[in-house]
DRENZA-324661 format. One line per 5 residues: number of its first residue (from 1); for each residue x, y negated, z of N, C-alpha, C, CB. Coordinates in Angstrom, 3 decimals, decimal comma, m for minus. Each point is the difference from the previous one (the first is absolute). Glycine has a CB too. Layout:
<gunus>
NUM) X:Y:Z:X:Y:Z:X:Y:Z:X:Y:Z  ... $
</gunus>
This chain:
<gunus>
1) 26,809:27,090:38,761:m0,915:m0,737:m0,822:m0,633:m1,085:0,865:m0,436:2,018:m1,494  0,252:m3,370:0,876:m0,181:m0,752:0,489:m1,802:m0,230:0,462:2,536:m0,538:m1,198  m2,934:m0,058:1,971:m1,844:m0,096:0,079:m0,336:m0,408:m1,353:m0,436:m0,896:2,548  1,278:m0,217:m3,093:m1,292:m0,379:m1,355:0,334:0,991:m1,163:m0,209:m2,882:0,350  0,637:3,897:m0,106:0,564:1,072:m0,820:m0,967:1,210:0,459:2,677:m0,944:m0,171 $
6) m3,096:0,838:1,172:m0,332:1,588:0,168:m0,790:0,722:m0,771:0,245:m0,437:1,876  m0,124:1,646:m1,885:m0,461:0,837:m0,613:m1,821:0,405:0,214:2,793:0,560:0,100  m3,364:m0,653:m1,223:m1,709:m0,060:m0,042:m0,402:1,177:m1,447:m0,271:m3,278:1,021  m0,813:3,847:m0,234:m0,300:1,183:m1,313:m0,254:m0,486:m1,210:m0,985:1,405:1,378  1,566:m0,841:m2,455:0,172:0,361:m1,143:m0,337:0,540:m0,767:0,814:m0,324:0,657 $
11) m1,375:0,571:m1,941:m0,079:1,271:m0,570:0,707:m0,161:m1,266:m2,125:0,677:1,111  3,381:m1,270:m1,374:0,871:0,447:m0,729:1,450:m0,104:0,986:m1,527:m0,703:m2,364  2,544:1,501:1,541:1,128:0,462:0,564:0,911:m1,699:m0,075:m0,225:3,229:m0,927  0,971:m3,251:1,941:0,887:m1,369:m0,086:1,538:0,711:0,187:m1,979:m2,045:1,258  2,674:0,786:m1,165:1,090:0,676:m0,037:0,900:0,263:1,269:m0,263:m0,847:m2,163 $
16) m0,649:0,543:3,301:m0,038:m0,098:1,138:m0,023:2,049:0,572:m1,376:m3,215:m0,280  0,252:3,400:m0,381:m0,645:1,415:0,070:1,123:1,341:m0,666:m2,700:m1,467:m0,365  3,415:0,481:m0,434:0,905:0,634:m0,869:1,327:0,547:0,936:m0,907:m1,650:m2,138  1,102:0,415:3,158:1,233:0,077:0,721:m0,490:0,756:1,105:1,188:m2,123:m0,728  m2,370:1,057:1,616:m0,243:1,149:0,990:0,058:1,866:m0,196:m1,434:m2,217:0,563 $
21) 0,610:2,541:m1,923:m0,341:1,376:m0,373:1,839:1,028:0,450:m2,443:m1,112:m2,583  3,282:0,117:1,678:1,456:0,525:m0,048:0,748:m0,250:1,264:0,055:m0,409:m2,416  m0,670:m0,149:3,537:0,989:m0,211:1,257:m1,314:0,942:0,727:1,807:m2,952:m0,025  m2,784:3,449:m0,279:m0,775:0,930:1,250:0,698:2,044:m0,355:m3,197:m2,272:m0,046  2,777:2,458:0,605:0,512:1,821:0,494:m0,165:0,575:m1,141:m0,832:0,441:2,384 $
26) 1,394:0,556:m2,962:0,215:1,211:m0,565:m1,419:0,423:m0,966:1,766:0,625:2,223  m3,308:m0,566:m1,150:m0,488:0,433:m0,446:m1,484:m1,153:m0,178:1,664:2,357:0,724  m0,909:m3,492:m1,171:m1,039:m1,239:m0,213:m0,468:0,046:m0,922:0,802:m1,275:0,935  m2,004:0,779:m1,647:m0,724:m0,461:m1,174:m0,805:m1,131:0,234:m0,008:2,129:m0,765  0,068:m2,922:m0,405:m0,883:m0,604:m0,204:m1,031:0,213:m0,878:1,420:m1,000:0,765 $
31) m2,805:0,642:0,110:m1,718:0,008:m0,215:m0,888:m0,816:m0,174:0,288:1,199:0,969  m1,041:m1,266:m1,476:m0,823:m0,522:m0,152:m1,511:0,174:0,810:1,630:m0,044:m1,877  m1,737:m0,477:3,081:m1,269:0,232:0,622:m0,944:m0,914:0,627:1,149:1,662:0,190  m2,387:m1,612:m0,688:m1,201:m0,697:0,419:0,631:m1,263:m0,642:m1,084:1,255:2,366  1,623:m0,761:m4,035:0,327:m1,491:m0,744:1,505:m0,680:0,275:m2,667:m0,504:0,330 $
36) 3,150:0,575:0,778:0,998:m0,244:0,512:1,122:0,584:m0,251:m1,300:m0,557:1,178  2,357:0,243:m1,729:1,484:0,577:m0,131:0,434:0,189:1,495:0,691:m1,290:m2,359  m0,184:2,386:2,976:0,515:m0,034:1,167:1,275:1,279:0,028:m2,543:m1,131:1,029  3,190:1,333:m0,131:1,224:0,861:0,112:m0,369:0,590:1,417:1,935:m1,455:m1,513  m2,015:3,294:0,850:m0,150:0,670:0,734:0,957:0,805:0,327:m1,776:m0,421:m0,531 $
41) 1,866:0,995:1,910:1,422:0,997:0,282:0,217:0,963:m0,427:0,069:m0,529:1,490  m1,722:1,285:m2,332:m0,026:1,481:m0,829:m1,130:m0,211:m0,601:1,105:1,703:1,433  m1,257:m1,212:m2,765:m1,306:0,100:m0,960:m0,888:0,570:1,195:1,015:0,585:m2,767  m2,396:m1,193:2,155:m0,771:0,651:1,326:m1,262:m1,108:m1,487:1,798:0,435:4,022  m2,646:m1,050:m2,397:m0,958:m0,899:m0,779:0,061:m0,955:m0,527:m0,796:0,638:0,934 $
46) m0,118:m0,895:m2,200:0,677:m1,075:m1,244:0,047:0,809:m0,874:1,446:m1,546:0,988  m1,080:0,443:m2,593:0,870:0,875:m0,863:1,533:m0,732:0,061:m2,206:0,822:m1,736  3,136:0,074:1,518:0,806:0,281:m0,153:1,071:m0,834:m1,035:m1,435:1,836:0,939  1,844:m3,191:m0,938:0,235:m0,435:m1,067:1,486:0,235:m0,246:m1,948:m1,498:0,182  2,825:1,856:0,765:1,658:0,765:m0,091:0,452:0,019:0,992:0,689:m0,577:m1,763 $
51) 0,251:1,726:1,462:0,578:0,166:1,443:1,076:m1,025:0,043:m0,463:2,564:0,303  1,370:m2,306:1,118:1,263:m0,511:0,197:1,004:0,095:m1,145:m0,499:0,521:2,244  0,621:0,998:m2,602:0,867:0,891:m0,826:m0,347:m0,784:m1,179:0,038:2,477:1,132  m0,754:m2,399:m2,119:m0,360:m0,602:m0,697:m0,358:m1,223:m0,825:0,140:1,514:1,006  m0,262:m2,468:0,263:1,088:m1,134:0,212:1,192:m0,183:m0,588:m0,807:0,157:1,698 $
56) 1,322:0,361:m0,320:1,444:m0,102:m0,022:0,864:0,185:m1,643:m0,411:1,028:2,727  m0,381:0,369:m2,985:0,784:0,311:m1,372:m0,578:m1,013:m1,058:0,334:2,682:0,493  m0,974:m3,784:m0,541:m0,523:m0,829:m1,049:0,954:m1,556:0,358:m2,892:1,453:m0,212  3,069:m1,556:1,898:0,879:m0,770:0,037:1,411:m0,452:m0,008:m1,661:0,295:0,435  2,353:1,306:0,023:1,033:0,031:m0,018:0,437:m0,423:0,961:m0,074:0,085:m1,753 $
61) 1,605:0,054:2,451:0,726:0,213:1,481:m0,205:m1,672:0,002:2,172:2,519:0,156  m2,009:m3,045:m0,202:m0,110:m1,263:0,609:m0,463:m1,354:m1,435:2,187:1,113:2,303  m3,665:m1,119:m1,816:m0,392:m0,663:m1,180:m0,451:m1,766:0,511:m0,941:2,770:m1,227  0,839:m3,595:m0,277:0,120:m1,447:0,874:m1,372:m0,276:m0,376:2,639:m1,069:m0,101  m2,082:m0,262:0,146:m2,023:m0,155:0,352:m0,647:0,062:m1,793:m0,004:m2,429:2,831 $
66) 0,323:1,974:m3,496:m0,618:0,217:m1,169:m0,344:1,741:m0,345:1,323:m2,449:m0,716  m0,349:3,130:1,215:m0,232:1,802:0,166:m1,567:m0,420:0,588:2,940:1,599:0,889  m2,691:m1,325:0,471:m1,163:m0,172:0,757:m1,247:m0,363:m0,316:1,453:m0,301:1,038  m1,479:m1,067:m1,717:m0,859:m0,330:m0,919:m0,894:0,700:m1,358:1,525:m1,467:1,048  m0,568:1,726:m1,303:0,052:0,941:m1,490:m1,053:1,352:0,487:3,093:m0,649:m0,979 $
71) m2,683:1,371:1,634:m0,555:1,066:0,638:m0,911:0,241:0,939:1,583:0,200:m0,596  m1,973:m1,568:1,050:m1,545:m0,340:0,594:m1,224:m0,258:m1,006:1,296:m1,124:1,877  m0,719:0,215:m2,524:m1,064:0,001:m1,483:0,195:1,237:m0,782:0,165:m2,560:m0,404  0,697:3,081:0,151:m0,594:1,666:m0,340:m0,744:0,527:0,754:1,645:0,543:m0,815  m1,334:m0,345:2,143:m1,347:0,801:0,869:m1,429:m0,943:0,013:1,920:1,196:1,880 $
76) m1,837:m1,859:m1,795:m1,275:m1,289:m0,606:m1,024:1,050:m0,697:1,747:m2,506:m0,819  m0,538:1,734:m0,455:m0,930:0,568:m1,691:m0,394:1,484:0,597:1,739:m1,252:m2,555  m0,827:2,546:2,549:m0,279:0,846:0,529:m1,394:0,133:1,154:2,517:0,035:m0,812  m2,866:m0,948:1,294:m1,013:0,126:0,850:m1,215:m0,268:m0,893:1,364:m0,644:2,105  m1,353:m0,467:m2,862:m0,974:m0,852:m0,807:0,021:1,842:m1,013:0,784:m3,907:0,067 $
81) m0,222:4,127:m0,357:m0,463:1,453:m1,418:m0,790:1,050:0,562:2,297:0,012:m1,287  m2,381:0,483:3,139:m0,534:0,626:0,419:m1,330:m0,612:0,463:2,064:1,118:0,201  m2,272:m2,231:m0,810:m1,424:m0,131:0,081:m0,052:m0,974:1,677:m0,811:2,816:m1,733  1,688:m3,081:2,456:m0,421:0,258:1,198:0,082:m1,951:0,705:1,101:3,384:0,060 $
</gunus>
């Protein structure tokens, strides 16, 4: 990623978060903490907005970018219904 690209906190899901989430370990999720969307290596602190697994099965083995897309703004909305 380039400097005028880099990555700055968030508090909705991009589709950036989408790919990273599906290229980190086994037992990743993405959270939501102190407002911030971030990717953790195991549920822990935060809430919890999906795992890797869970992901994966919404994106499918190799998804393109409109996938990606698609399934960041679901976890979005999904964030926006929990109030948070």
């Amino acid at each position: 990623m380039d400097d005028h690209n880099e990555k700055r906190p968030h508090s909705t899901v991009t589709e950036d978060d989408v790919r990273d989430l599906l290229a980190a370990g086994p037992e990743a999720c993405l959270v939501l903490l102190a407002g911030r969307v971030q990717i953790a290596e195991v549920a822990g602190d935060g809430l919890t907005i999906a795992t890797r697994d869970e992901v994966a099965g919404r994106t499918g083995a190799e998804p393109d970018r409109t996938r990606l897309s698609e399934v960041a703004a679901e976890l979005s909305s999904e964030i926006r219904l929990q109030g948070a």
